[in-house]
N, C-alpha and C positions, 0 to 999 in steps of 0.2 A: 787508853780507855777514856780519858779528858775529853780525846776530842770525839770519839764517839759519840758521848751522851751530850757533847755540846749539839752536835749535829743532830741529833734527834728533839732535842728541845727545841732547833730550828726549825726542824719540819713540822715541831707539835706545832708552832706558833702562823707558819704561812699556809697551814693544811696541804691539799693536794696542788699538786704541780706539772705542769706540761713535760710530758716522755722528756721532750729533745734535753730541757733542763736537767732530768733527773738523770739520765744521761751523763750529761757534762760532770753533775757532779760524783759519780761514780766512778771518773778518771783523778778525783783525788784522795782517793782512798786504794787501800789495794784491790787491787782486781785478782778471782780466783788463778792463777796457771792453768788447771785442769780440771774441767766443768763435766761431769759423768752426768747423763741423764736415762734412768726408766720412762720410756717411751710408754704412757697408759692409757686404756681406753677407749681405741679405738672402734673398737668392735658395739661396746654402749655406746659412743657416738652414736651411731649408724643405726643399733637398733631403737634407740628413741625418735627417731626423724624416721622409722617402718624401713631403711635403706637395708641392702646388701651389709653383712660385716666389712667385705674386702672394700668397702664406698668409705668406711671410717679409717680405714690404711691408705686409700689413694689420698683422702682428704690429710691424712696425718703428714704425707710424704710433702708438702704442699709448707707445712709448717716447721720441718728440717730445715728448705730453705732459707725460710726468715731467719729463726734462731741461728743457724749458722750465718747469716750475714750480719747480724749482730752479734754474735759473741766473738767475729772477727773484726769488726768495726769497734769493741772494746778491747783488742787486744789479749782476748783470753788465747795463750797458748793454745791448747788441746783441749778438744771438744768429743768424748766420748759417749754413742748413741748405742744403745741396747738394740737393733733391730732384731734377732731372734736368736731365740734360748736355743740350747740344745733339746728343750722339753718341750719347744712350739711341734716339732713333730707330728705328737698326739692331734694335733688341733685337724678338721676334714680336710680331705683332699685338696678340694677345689681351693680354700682359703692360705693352705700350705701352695701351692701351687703359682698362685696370685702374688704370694708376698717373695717367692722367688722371683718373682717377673719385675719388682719395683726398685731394686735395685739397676736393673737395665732402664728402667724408665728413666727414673732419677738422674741418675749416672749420662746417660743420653740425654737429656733436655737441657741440665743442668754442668756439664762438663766445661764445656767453652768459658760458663761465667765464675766458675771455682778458681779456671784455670788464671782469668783476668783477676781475679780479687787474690790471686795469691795464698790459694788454702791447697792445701794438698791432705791426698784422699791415702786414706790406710785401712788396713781390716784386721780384727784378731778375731780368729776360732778355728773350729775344724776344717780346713779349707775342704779337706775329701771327701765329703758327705752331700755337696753344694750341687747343683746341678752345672754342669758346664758352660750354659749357657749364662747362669749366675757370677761363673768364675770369673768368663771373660771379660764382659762387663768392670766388673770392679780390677782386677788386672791392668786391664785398659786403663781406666780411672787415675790407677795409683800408678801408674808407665809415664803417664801425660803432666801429674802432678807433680814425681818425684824429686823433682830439683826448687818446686815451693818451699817458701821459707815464712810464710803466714801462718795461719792457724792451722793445726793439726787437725782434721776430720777423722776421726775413727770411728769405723763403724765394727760393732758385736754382731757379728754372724755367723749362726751356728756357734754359738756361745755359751758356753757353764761355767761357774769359778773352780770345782770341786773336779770336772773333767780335767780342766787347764791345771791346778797343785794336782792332782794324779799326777798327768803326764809328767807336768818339772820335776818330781818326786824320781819317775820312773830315769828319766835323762840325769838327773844326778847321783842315780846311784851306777847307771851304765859310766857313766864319766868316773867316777870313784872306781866301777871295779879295772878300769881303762889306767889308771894308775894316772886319771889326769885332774882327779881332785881327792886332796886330804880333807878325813874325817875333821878336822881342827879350821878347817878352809868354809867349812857349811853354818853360815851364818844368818841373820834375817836378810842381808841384802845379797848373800850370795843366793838364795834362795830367791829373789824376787827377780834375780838377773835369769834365770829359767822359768820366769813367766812370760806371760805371750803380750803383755803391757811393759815390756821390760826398757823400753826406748824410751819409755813416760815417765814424769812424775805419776806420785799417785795422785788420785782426785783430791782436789781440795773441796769442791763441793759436789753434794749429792743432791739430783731434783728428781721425785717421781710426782708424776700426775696421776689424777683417778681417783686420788683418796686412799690407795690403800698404800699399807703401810709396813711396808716386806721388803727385801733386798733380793730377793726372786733367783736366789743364785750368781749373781751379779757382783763381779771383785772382791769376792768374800775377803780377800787377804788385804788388798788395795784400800779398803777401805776404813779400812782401822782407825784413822785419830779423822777422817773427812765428815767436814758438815752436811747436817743432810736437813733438807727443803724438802716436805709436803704440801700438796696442792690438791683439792677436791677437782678443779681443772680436768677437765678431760683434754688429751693428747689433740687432738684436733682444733680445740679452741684455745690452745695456750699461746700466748700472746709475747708480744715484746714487753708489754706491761708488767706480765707476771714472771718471765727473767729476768729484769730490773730490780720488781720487788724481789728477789731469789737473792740475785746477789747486795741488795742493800740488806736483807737483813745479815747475808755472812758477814758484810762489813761491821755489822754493829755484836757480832759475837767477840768475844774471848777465846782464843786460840791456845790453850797451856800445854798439851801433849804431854798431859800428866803432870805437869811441873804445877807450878804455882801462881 
């Protein structure tokens, strides 16, 4: 805690500082393991500049890249992206339609340079629901990455919390009646190992942008003792600036996990 608030009495005293430095000193503090972000906004992008909603998801996909090349350039573990709820559905056609298409984009423009920077690409959700042309793409993705040992990309698609504990709920009690787990065996972490992040730590920190201020069905169980970052930010203007600030202020929180 000492040196926390020495380090902020630093920065009260030389005020604002160039990225690259704040950066640097980012690398001596901890850095999160597992960075979860709510992707927000996009659509208010778009319609305050009179654009298409799907122009504020092309513009947002533009800004995965950054942040993901920075939160692999600090060394963050695992990087988990909200790209779509199991509730985006409802949303029209054509915009459901579109944001199935952006993952092939993405995934295609961007694959060669994940593959050099040593990130590899993973997906949790309902894979069945996806369009196939969605599937292969990220399939692909994660075929080409699989032997990366950098940052973990995970992308939420087709994604609920409350789907994903069902399902594990539903596989552990087939397992139980399979005689391949005792009732005395179901624990919090045997329970977490039938979830669809079960390869992951949980998040240590949480970012949404937008302003608003909800967990949208989003790791409900995962998230339990992780910091969570608001930002009025909309998803397409979020910056390397405001990841920086994101994780300088976990560094300056108290971590007790109930303790003391």
């Amino acid at each position: 805690m000492l040196k926390k608030f020495q380090r902020w009495k630093k920065e009260e005293q030389i005020g604002e500082r160039p990225l690259s430095d704040r950066k640097k000193e980012l690398l001596n503090y901890e850095i999160p393991n597992h960075i979860a972000i709510i992707m927000d906004g996009n659509g208010r992008w778009a319609q305050k500049r009179s654009l298409p909603r799907i122009m504020g998801h092309h513009e947002g996909m533009k800004v995965v890249r950054r942040i993901t090349k920075v939160a692999n350039e600090l060394g963050v573990k695992a990087l988990t992206l909200y790209a779509f709820s199991t509730e985006n559905w409802k949303r029209p056609k054509m915009e459901v339609d579109f944001l199935m298409k952006l993952p092939e984009e993405f995934l295609g423009t961007f694959l060669p340079e994940l593959i050099e920077e040593n990130v590899q690409v993973r997906i949790m959700g309902n894979k069945d629901e996806l369009p196939s042309h969605t599937l292969r793409a990220v399939e692909k993705a994660m075929n080409e990455t699989k032997n990366n040992t950098g940052l973990i990309l995970n992308f939420a698609l087709n994604y609920g919390s409350r789907y994903e504990m069902v399902e594990g709920i539903k596989k552990i009690i087939a397992d139980y009646e399979q005689n391949n787990l005792k009732l005395d065996d179901i624990n919090e972490d045997c329970f977490s190992s039938y979830l669809m992040s079960k390869e992951l730590p949980d998040p240590d920190l949480l970012i949404r942008t937008s302003g608003e201020l909800r967990l949208s069905n989003f790791m409900l169980w995962q998230l339990a003792y992780t910091e969570f970052w608001f930002t009025d930010t909309l998803w397409p203007d979020f910056g390397e600036e405001d990841f920086v600030e994101a994780i300088e202020d976990f560094q300056n929180r108290g971590r007790r996990f109930g303790g003391i």
